[in-house]
Steps between C-alpha positions, in 0.01 A plus 500: 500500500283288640783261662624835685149603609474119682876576629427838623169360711670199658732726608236698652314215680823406611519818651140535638563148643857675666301769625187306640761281689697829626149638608370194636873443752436892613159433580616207732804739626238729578263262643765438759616775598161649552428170780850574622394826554139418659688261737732771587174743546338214738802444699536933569137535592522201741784700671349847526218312649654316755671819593198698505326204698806535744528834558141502551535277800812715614234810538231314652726358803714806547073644490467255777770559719418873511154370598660346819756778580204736488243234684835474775483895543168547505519249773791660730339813428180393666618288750685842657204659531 
């Protein structure tokens, strides 16, 4: 009885060990995927905000030329008078 009670618990920390070492590889899997995915995160929000940066500069010169156009008619207009 006894001889089948040692049997039976290596055979369970043979499979705890199994386990722990399954656990411990999908820890590392998950490890990786998470800075996979915080690289992938990093790289996104760099693009948005270069695009927002750029369209920001879009609006202020087309702000800018309607400045002029509107400085240019402001002129004609009062140099008819």
């Amino acid at each position: 009885m006894v001889d089948m009670m040692v049997e039976q618990a290596l055979k369970n920390e043979e499979s705890w060990e199994r386990e722990k070492q399954d656990l411990l590889w999908e820890k590392e899997q998950l490890n990786v995927r998470w800075r996979f995915s915080q690289s992938r995160c990093s790289a996104l929000q760099r693009i948005v905000r270069n695009e927002v940066d750029e369209k920001k500069r879009i609006w202020i010169v087309l702000i800018c030329l309607i400045g002029v156009v509107v400085a240019m008619l402001f002129g004609v207009v009062l140099k008819m008078k």
